[in-house]
C-alpha positions in Angstrom: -33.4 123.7 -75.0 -34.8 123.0 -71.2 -38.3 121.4 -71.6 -40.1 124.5 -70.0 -39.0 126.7 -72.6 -40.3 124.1 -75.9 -43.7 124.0 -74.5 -46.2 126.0 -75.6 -48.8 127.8 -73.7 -52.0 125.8 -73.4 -54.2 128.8 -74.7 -51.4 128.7 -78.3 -51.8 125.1 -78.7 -56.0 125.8 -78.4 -55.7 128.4 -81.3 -53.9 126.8 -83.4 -55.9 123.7 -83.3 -59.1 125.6 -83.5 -57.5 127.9 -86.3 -56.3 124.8 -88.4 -59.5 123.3 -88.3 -61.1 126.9 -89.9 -58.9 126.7 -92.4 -59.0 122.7 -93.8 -62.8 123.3 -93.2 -62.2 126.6 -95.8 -61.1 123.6 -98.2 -60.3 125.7 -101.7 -61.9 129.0 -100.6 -58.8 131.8 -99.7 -58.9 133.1 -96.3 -59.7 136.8 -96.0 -59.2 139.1 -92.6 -58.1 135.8 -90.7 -55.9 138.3 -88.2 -59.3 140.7 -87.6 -61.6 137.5 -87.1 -59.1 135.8 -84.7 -58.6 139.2 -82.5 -62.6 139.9 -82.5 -63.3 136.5 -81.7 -60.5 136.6 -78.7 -60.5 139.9 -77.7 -64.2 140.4 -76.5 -64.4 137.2 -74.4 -61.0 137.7 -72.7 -62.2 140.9 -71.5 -65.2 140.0 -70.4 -63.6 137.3 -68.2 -60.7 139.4 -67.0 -63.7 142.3 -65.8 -65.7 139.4 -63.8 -62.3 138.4 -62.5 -61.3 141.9 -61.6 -64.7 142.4 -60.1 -65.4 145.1 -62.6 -62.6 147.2 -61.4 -61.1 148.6 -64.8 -57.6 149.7 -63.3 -57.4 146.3 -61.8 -58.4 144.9 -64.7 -56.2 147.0 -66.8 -53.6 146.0 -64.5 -54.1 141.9 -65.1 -54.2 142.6 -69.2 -51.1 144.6 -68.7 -53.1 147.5 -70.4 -53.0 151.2 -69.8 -56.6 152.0 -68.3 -57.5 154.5 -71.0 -56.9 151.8 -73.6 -59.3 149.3 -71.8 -61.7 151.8 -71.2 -61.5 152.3 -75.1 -61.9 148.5 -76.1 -65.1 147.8 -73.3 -66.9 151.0 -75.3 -65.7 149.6 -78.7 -66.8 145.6 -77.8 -70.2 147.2 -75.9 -68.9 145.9 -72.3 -69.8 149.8 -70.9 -72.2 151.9 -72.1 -70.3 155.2 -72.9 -71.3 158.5 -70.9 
């Protein structure tokens, strides 16, 4: 396998660090909703970057997250990133 294809992304390798740690730190205790927490927890901050990035623009943001701009529109209102009208 060429080198460039068995690394992984720097923002993988920070997740599952950060994830492991949650869990050895959960000791005996079950996880519960571990796929909700880590998509709240990523989601809101990744779109608050990409709309400073993108200067606010919502179709160029949509365009950056690969995201239709009704679906964006959607998850600012949902995450409180614009006030709905």
């Amino acid at each position: 396998m060429p080198q460039s294809m068995s690394k992984k992304h720097p923002v993988t390798l920070v997740l599952e660090e950060h994830l492991q740690r949650y869990l050895d730190d959960l000791g005996d205790i079950p996880p519960t909703n571990v796929y909700d927490m880590v998509l709240s927890s990523i989601e809101k901050p990744m779109l608050e970057v990409i709309m400073r990035h993108a200067q606010d623009n919502q179709s160029l943001a949509a365009e950056y997250l690969g995201l239709n701009r009704n679906t964006l529109r959607k998850k600012l209102i949902e995450y409180g990133l614009l006030i709905s009208k």
